[in-house]
Phi, psi and omega in degrees: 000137172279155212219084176255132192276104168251099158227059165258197161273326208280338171311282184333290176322312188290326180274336169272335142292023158319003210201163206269087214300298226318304165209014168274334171002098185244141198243140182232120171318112175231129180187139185265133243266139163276125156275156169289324206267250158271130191309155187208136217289178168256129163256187211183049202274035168250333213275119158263158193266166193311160194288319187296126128278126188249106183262154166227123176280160176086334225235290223204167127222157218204106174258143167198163188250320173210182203261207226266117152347185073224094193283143162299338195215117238212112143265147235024078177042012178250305204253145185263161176260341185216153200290307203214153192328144164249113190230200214244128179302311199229221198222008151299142183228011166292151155209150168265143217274060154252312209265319149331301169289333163299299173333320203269319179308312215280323196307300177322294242225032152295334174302357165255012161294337182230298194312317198217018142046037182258088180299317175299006176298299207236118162300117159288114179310169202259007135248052130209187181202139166289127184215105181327154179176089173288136186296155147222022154193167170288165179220076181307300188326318183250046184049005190278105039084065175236176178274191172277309183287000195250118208219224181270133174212156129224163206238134195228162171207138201245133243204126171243132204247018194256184169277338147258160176308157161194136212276144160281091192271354182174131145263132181220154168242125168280138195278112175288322184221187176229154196331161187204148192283144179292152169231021188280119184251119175268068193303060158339142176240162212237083201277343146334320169291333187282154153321016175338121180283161176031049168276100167298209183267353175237115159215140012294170169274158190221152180262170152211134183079124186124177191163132163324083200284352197195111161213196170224122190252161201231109194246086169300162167194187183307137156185176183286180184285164200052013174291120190260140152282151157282167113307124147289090189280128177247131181286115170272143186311326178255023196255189207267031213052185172269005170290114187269103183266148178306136155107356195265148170240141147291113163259106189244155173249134186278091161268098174269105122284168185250114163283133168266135180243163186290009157250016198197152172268140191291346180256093171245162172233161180246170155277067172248150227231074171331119182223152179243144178217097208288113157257138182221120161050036156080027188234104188277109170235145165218159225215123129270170245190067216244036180259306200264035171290130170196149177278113176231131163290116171237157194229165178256154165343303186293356209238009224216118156238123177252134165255144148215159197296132183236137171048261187225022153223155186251158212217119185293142198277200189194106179313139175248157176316308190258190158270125207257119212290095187120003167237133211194080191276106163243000000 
């Protein structure tokens, strides 16, 4: 029996979502009982992994469902709602009420876009399109959100198939080129505005309770190709460390963010290339990860038009001083 270590978000997420996310939301407390003494990791040998495999024989596997995010949208700023920016396909903005209603259909049934990290769940109809983009400051007026630490992600679960332990010692992403500015004008939708089933009187919706216990956060910025980041690993206190016991899964979550430096703007995008770096038995390796090569974006204020549907057309929205309650741009 496997012994699998849930301290991530993608934990989080699953324990807090159990329901039909889109605008029902209720928040539940999860957490597995703590010792005084030695921490001892939560098990959980029903949870499955994830679809993707990455094997390296003898040694190691790496489940994973897709390679790096970069969602737009967060809810109360923790949790994201759609894998990646949802914006309007073309610059048309009538639509008839079959495309309308597809629209409200991909919103309904977006909780497995995050939830079971499954894309092939819910078709996106073909007037929208998911287009990475990470905030790099809030936009309240449209409810948009992030924590400081919170970008560009993905959930990795790390599998040790060998007869000894293995210390995870440190994950980074390498610079494939180097970085470049986003110029992507993203024409964000008002999913508030949609035909929604069991929509209730507050949107977005909001949580309670719960928190990222364990990830690596990676604060990219302008530089040349091949420039590697650490990760910055944040710990939980009680969690079980990085020691991989034979037949145990690791789950870590990837968090990017964008600096801005006094030659370059923080909304860039990069090319980067996930590595991993191991000890097995006082034998130092490291393992790239070229499945999970991926382009993460990030965007500014200026980059950003939110619509939302008045009848069977959408109407570009006009910033307001405050945060406005029925508008919710992801």
């Amino acid at each position: 029996m496997h012994t699998y270590y849930r301290f991530s978000a993608t934990s989080m997420k699953r324990a807090l979502f159990g329901f039909f996310i889109v605008f029902l939301l209720f928040g539940c407390g999860s957490g597995g009982s703590k010792t005084s003494a030695t921490p001892s990791p939560k098990r959980d040998s029903s949870a499955p992994l994830m679809g993707k495999v990455i094997t390296i024989p003898d040694l190691l596997q790496v489940h994973y469902n897709r390679s790096i995010d970069c969602p737009l949208a967060y809810v109360d700023g923790m949790v994201r709602f759609t894998p990646n920016a949802l914006v309007l396909n073309s610059t048309r903005l009538t639509y008839d009420s079959g495309e309308i209603q597809q629209m409200a259909a991909y919103v309904n049934g977006v909780e497995h876009h995050f939830l079971y990290d499954d894309p092939g769940s819910v078709q996106v109809p073909n007037t929208m399109q998911l287009v990475p983009g990470s905030l790099t400051a809030d936009i309240k007026q449209w409810s948009l959100e992030r924590r400081q630490d919170q970008g560009c992600n993905g959930t990795i679960e790390i599998t040790n198939i060998t007869k000894a332990p293995i210390q995870l010692s440190g994950i980074s992403a390498q610079l494939n080129t180097a970085p470049h500015q986003n110029s992507y004008s993203y024409r964000l939708i008002n999913v508030c505005s949609l035909p929604i089933e069991d929509k209730p009187t507050q949107c977005p919706p909001h949580l309670r309770g719960g928190g990222i216990e364990y990830n690596y956060d990676f604060h990219l910025a302008m530089a040349n190709a091949n420039m590697v980041f650490e990760g910055q690993r944040q710990e939980d206190p009680q969690g079980p460390g990085t020691t991989i016991r034979p037949g145990d899964v690791l789950t870590a979550d990837l968090n990017f963010t964008s600096s801005k430096t006094s030659k370059s703007p923080d909304n860039l995008v990069y090319d980067i290339l996930p590595i991993l770096k191991i000890d097995v038995s006082g034998e130092q390796r490291t393992i790239t990860l070229p499945q999970l090569r991926s382009t993460v974006s990030f965007v500014d204020a200026s980059q950003l038009a939110c619509y939302s549907l008045q009848g069977n057309r959408f109407v570009q929205l006009q910033p307001i001083a405050k945060q406005n309650d029925h508008v919710w741009c992801i």
